[in-house]
Structure formats: C-alpha cells, structure tokens
C-alpha positions as CSV (number, residue, x, y, z in Angstrom):
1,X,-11.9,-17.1,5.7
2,X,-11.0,-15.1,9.1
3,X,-9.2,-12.2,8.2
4,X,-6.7,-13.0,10.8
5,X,-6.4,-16.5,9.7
6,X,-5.6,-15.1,6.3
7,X,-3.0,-13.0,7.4
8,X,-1.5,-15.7,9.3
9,X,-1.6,-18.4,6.4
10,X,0.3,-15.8,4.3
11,X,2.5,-13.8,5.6
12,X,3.9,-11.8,2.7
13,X,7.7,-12.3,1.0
14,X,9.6,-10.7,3.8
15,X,7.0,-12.3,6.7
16,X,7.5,-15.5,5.8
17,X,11.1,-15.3,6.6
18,X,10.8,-14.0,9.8
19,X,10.9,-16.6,12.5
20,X,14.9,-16.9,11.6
21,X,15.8,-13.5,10.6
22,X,13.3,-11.5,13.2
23,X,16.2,-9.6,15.3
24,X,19.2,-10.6,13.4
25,X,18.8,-10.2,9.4
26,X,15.8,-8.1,10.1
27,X,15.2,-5.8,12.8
28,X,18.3,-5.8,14.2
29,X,19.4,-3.3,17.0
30,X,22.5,-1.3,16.4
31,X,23.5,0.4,20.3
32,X,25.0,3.4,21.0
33,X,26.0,6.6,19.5
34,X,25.2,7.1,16.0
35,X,29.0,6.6,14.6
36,X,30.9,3.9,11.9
37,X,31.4,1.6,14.8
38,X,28.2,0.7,17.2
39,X,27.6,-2.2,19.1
40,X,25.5,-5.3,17.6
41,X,24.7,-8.1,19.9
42,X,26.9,-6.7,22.7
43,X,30.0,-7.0,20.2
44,X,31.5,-3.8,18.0
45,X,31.0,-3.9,14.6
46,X,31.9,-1.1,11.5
47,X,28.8,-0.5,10.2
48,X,27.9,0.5,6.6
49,X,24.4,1.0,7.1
50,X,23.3,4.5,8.3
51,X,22.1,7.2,5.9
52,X,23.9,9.3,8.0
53,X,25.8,10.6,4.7
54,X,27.5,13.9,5.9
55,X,28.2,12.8,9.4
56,X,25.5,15.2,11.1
57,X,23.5,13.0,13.7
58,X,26.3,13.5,16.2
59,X,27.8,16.6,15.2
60,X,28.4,18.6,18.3
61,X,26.4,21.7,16.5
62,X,23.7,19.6,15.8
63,X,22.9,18.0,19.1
64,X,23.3,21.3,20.8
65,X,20.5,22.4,18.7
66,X,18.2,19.6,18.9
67,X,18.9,19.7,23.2
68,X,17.9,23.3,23.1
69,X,15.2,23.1,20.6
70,X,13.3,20.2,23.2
71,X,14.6,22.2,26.1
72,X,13.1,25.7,24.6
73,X,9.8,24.0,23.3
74,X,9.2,20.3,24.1
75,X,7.9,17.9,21.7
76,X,4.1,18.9,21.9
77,X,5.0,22.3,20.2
78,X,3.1,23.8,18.0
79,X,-0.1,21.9,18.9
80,X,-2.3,20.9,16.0
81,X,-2.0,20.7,12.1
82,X,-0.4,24.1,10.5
83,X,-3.4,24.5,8.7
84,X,-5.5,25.2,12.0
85,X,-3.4,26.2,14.8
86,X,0.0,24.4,14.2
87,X,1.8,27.4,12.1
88,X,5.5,29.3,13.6
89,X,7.8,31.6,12.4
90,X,10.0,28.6,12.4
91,X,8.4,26.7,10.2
92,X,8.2,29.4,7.6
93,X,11.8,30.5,7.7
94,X,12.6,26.5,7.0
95,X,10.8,26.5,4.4
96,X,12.1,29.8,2.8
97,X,15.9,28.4,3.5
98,X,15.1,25.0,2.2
99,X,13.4,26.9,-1.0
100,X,16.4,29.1,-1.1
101,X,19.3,26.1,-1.2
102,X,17.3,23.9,-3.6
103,X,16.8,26.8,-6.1
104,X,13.2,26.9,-6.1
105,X,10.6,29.6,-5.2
106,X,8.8,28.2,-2.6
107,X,8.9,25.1,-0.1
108,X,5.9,23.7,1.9
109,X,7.5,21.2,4.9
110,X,6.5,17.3,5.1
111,X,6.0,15.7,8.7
112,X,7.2,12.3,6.8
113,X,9.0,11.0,3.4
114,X,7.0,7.9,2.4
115,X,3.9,9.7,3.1
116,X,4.5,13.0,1.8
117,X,5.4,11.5,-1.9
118,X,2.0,9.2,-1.5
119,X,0.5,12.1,-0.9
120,X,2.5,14.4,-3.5
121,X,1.2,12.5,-6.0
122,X,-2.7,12.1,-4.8
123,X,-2.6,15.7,-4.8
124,X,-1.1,16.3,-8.2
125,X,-3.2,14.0,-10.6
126,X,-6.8,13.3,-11.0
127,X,-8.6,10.4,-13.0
128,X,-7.8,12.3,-16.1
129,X,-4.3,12.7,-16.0
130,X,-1.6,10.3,-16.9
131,X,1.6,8.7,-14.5
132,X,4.4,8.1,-16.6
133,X,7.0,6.9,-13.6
134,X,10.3,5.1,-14.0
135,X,10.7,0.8,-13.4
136,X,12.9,0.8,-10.2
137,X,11.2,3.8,-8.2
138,X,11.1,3.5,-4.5
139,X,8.7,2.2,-3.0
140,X,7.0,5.2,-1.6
141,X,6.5,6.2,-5.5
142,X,5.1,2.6,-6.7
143,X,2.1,3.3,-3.5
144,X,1.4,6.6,-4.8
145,X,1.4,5.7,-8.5
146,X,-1.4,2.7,-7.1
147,X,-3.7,5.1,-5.8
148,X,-3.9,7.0,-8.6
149,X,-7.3,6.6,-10.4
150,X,-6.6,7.4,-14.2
151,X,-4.2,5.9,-16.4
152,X,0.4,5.3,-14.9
153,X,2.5,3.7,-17.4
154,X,5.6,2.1,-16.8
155,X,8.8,3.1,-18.1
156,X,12.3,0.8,-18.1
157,X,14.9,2.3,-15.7
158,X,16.8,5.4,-17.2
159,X,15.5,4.0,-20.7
160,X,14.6,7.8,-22.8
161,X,13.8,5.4,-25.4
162,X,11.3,3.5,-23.5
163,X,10.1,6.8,-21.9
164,X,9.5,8.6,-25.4
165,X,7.1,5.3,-26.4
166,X,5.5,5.7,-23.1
167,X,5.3,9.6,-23.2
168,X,3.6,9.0,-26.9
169,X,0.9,6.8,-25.4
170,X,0.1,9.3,-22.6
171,X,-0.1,12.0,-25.0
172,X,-2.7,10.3,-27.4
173,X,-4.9,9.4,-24.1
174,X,-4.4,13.3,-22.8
175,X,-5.7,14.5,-26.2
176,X,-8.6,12.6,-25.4
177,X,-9.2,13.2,-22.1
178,X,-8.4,16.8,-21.5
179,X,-5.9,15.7,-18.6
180,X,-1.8,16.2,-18.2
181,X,1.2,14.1,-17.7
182,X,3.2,13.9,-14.6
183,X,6.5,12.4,-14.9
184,X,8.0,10.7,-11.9
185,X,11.7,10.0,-11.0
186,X,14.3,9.7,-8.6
187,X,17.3,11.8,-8.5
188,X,19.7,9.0,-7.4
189,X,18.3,5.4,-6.8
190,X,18.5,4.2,-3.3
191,X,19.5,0.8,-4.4
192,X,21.7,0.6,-6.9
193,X,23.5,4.0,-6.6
194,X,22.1,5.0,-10.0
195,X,21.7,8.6,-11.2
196,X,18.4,9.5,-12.9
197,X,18.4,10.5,-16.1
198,X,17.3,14.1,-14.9
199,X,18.8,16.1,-18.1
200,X,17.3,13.8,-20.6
201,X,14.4,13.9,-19.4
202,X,14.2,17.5,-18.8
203,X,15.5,17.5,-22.5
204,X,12.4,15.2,-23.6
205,X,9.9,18.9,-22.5
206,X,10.8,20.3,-26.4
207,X,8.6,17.9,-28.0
208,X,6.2,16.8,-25.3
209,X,3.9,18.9,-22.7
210,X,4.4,17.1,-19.4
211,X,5.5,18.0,-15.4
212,X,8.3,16.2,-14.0
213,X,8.4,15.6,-10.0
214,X,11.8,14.4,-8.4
215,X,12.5,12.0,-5.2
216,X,15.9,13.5,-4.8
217,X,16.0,11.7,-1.0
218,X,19.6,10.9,-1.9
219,X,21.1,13.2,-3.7
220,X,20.1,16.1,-1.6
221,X,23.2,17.3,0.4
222,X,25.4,15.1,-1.5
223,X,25.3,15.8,-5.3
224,X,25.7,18.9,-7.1
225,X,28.3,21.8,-6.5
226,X,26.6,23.0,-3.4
227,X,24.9,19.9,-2.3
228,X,21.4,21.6,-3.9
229,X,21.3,17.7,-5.4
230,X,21.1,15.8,-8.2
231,X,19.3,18.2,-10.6
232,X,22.1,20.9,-10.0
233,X,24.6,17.9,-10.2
234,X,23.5,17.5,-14.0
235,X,23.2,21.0,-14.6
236,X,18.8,21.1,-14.7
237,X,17.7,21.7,-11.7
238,X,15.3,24.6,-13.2
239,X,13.8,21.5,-15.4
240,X,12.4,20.1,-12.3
241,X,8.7,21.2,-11.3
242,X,8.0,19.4,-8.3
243,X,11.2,19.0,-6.1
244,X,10.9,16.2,-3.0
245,X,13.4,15.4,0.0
246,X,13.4,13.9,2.9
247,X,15.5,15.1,6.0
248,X,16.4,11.7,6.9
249,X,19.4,11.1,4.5
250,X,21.9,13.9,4.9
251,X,19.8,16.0,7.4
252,X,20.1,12.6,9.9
253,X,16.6,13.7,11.4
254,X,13.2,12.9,10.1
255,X,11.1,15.2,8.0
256,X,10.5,16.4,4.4
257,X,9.8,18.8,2.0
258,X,8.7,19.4,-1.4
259,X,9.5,22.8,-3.5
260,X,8.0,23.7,-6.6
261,X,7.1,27.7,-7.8
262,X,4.5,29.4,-5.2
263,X,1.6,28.4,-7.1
264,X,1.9,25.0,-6.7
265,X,3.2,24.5,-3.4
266,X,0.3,27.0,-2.3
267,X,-2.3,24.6,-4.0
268,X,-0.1,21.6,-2.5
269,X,-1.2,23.6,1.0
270,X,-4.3,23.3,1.0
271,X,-4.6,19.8,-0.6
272,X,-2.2,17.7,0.5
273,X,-4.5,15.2,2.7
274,X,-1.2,13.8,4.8
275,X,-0.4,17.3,6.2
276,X,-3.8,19.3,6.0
277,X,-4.8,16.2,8.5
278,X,-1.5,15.8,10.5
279,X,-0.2,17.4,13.7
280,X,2.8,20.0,12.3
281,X,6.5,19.2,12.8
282,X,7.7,19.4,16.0
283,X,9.6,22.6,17.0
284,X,12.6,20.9,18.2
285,X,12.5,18.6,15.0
286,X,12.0,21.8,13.2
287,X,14.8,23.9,14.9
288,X,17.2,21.3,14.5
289,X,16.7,21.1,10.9
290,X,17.9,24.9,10.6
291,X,20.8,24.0,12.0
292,X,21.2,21.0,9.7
293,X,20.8,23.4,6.7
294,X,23.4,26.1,7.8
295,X,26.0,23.4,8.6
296,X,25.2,21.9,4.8
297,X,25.3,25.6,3.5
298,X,28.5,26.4,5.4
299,X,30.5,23.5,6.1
300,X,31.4,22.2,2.9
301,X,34.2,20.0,3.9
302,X,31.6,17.6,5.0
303,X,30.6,16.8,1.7
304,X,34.2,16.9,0.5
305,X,35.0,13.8,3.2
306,X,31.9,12.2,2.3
307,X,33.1,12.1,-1.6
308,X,36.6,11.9,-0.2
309,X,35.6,8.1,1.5
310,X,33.2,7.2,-1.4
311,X,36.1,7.4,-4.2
312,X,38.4,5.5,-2.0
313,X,35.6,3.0,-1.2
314,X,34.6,2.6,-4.9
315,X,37.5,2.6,-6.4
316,X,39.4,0.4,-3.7
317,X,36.4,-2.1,-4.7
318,X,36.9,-1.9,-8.2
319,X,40.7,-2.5,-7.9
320,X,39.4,-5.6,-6.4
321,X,37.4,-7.1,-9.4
322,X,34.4,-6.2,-6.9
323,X,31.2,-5.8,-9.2
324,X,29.8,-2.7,-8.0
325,X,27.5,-1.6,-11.0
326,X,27.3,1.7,-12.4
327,X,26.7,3.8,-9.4
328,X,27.7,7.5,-9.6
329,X,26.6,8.5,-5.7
330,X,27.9,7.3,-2.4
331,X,25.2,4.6,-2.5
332,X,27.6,1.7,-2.9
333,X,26.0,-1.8,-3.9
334,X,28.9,-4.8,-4.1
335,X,26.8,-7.7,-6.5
336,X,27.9,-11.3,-5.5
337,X,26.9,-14.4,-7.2
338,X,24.6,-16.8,-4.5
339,X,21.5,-18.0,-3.5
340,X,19.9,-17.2,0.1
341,X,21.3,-20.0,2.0
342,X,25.0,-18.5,1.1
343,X,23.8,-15.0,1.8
344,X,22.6,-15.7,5.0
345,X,26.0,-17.7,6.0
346,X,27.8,-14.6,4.3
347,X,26.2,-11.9,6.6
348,X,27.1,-14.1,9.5
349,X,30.9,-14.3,8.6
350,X,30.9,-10.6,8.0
351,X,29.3,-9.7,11.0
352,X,30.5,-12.7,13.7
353,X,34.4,-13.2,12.5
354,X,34.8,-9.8,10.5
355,X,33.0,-7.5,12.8
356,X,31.1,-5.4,9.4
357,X,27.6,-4.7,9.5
358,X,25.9,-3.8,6.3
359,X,22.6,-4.1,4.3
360,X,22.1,-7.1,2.4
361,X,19.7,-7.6,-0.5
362,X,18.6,-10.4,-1.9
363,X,15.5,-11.8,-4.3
364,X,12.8,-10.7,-5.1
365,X,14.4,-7.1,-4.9
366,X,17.5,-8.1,-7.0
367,X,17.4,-11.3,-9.4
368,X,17.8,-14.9,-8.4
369,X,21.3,-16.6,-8.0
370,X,22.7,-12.3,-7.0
371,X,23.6,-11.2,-3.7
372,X,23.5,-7.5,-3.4
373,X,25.6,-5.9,-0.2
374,X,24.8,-2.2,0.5
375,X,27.0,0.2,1.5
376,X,26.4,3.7,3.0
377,X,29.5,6.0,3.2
378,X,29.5,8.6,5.3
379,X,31.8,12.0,6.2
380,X,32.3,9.9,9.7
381,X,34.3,6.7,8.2
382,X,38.1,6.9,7.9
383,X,39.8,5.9,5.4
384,X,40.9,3.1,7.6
385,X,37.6,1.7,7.8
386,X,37.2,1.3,3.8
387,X,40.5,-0.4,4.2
388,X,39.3,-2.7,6.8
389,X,36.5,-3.5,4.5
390,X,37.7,-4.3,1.4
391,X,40.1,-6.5,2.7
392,X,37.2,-8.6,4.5
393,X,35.2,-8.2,1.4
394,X,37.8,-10.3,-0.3
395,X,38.4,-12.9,2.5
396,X,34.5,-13.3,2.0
397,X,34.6,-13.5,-2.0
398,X,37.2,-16.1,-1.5
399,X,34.8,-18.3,0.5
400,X,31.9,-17.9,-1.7
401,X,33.6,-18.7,-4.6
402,X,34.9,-21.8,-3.0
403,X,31.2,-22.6,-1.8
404,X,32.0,-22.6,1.6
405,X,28.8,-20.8,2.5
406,X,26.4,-23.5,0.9
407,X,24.5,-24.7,3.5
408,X,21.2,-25.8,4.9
409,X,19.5,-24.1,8.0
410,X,20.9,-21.2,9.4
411,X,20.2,-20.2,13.4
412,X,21.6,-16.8,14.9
C-alpha cells in the first residue's frame, strides 16, 4: 500500500472525526485578549479553557516585559543551541531562580514541555534500567516511556499497592541486569484534577532503591505554600530527584525546565538530545519568564484568587449534585452521563444559547456512556463568572437527563 493512501484510509481516533468537528469541537479559534471572556465565532463567550491559572498572560507587568524583551533583543537572540553559541547571562540566572523557588540545586531550561520530558526520559535510562510509570500519565510521558529500550511496567493510577508489586518485579530484573529504576509521575493530573501520590511514593525509597522524576506541569505556581508545587504541597518535595515543569501553565508563555541536584542536570547538559540539538530559548521568551517568576515569588494574592475562584467553583458544583471526582487542584472535570451524539449537542447549547466555552472529553480518553467537561480556573474569573456557570451547568443537566440532546448528525 501507498503510504499516503494508508494514512488516508485511517486516519487515527481523533482524525476520523474531523470533517465535522475541524474548527468547531476541534481547532477552534478563541479572538482577542487572553481574558475569561474572548470572542468565538464573532460572538462572546466565558471561557473555561486557558491554562492561564494565575492570570499572568495579560498582566500589565508581564507584557511590559515581554514588549521590551523583543524590543531589547528580537526573536533571533541568542543565535544557535546553548551548547555551541546560544548561552546568556539570562539564561543562567533563570535557571538559578527557577532552581532556587522549586527547592532544588540546580535547573537546566527546556525550549519545550512534551519534548523536554521525551527527552528527560531518553536521557535518564538505558536498555538496562527499568520504567516503573503510573496508568493515566500524560501523554508526553507514555512517548517517552515507548522509546525506552529495556524493560517499563505499568502501574494503576495512585495505586502504592499496585506500585509495590510492580517495584518488586523491577527489582528482581535490576538484580539481574545491573540497571536502576526510574519512577515516573505526575504531580497533579491534567485530566482529572488528581494529586499524585507524591508522599507515598517518596515513602516506598525505605525498602526499595529507585529515582523518582515528577511532571509537576500543574501544580507548579499553584500548589504548595509558595507555589514551589505539588511536592512542597505534600510536604516531600526533597523526595523528588528529577523535578519537570513547563512554563505554559501558570507562567502563560512557553518553555520548560527540569531541576534535579548539579550532577544530574550537568549530565542532563550534555545529553539531552532535544536541547544539545535545538536553537536556545529566545531572549525575549527568556526575559519574560523572569518576570513571570518574580510576580509568582512576590505577588501571592494571585494564587490566593486562583484558590479563592476554584473553592467557589468546586464547591458551588458539588452543592449542585455535579459529579466532579476527587480532584484536589484547580483542574475542575464535571462527569456527565452520555454518549457522543449528546455531547456534541451539549457543547453546542453551552456555547450557542449559554455563551460558555470549555473543554470537553469524551471516549476513548474517558469511558464509554461519560461525558467529561473541563474546567480551568484562573486568578482572572470573578466570582460572577462561576455563578454564571453553574447555573448553565444545571439548565444543561436538566436537558440531558430529559434526553433532549439525543440526536443524530450534528453540523456547526
């Protein structure tokens, strides 16, 4: 067969779906400034669906920086990976202030998320090593975890049980191989709103000899006293070896890092394969994430409103009869019983006749006959928005309960 023609024959679980939910369900364009309420198709809608957590992509600080940073240096600054000639001042008091906040000895910067995990990882292990890694981890994890060439076992989600059986077999095939254990997590899970286990885990080092590496993407900036995440959240944040984040959560830029003690992130240096061979971060990109760290170091309030709008959201929700799981972070998932047809009417009542725009999840990513709507507070919604929300929240239960949404073909 063609390779084109095989592509084209199938398309994959979200391509098939495509030529009716290309621009509308998927890829849609949200216009104008980054804020709760943007413009959708020309018409204003509250939107739930920006990671902008702590309300920085339009604070006035923030843009200031980022206009003089491109101003100052342009985007072509510094020219060339930082291995060869792409290295600044910049870059290394980022990644002192970053290591500083996080609690770690040392931070090496990331020009990407998903990449820099894949790539975390590929540096990490070799074929004789072992990747013990948690069910429902992104999916930049499950890509790295693939490309690794010795043995990954599967653990069930926040399960210590699961992960002690699973810790036992890695042990008996390290004994024989001479190789380690790597441990991967999340901090808090981007889906359902989930914490990671972190503590127990940390607790599971007295009786076995592994490394445990942490996507903290969401809980960076909003969990823990001082925003340091997740780990200082649950009080074992020194339990964590390999430390990851991404700057495009509560930082609202792009960008990420990793922090470990010096010698790792040294060795992660000069073998990381995604950075040794990539152009460095931008100046601008780079200046405006210093700013983004003072403002999380010194302002915060903006964590305070961001919890202050998640406990009214949540709770408000609850109150309700609202099924929102057992999430512990502002990542708020609202589970609804229905098949695709009704979530597909649903989303177009919400956003045509409600004027809400939010995620919406449904099979293979959550089970069959469950509708899963995702909502991302931020320190920019009001209280009044949550209001708003709930209240078309139920209008929308009401309907689906009554099956008004069952339906055939949908067009947008």
């Amino acid at each position: 067969m063609d390779l084109f023609e095989k592509l084209l024959t199938n398309r994959g679980p979200l391509g098939s779906h495509s030529h009716y939910a290309h621009g509308y369900f998927t890829f849609p364009k949200l216009e104008g400034e980054i804020a709760p309420r943007m413009k959708f198709r020309g018409k204003e809608v509250l939107t739930w669906s920006l990671n902008n957590y702590l309300g920085l992509a339009n604070h006035p600080e923030v843009r200031k920086a980022d206009a003089e940073g491109a101003a100052e240096w342009g985007m072509a600054t510094p020219m060339g990976a930082r291995i060869m000639s792409g290295n600044t001042n910049l870059h290394e008091q980022l990644e002192s202030e970053l290591a500083d906040f996080v609690q770690k000895p040392d931070t090496l910067l990331l020009n990407f998320g998903y990449q820099g995990v894949v790539s975390i990882i590929d540096a990490l292990v070799d074929r004789h090593d072992v990747i013990v890694y948690d069910a429902e981890s992104h999916a930049c994890i499950i890509d790295g975890v693939r490309l690794h060439q010795g043995k990954r076992f599967v653990y069930n989600h926040n399960d210590m049980e699961s992960l002690e059986k699973q810790l036992e077999r890695a042990t008996r095939w390290t004994d024989n191989t001479g190789g380690a254990i790597l441990v991967i997590t999340e901090g808090v899970f981007g889906m359902s709103g989930n914490l990671g286990k972190l503590d127990e885990v940390v607790a599971l080092k007295e009786k076995f000899n592994f490394r445990l590496f942490v996507d903290d993407a969401h809980g960076f900036g909003t969990m823990g006293a001082t925003g340091a995440g997740t780990g200082e959240h649950l009080g074992c944040q020194d339990g964590i070896d390999v430390y990851f984040s991404t700057f495009a959560k509560s930082m609202a830029s792009i960008g990420a890092f990793v922090s470990s003690n010096e010698q790792v992130v040294e060795y992660l240096r000069y073998n990381m394969r995604s950075q040794i061979f990539a152009k460095s971060l931008p100046m601008p990109i780079t200046v405006g994430a210093l700013k983004r760290l003072q403002l999380l170091r010194s302002k915060p309030e903006l964590k305070d409103k961001l919890w202050e709008v998640v406990n009214a959201l949540q709770s408000g929700l609850r109150e309700k009869g609202f099924n929102i799981g057992t999430t512990e972070s502002p990542v708020t998932p609202v589970f609804l019983n229905g098949q695709i047809p009704d979530a597909t009417q649903l989303t177009l009542d919400l956003r045509e006749n409600y004027s809400i725009f939010c995620s919406i999840v449904v099979y293979p990513v959550v089970p069959k006959d469950v509708i899963m709507l995702r909502l991302i507070p931020t320190a920019a919604h009001t209280l009044e928005d949550v209001k708003e929300t709930i209240a078309a929240f139920e209008k929308i239960a009401q309907k689906l309960d009554k099956g008004l949404y069952s339906s055939p073909a949908v067009t947008v």
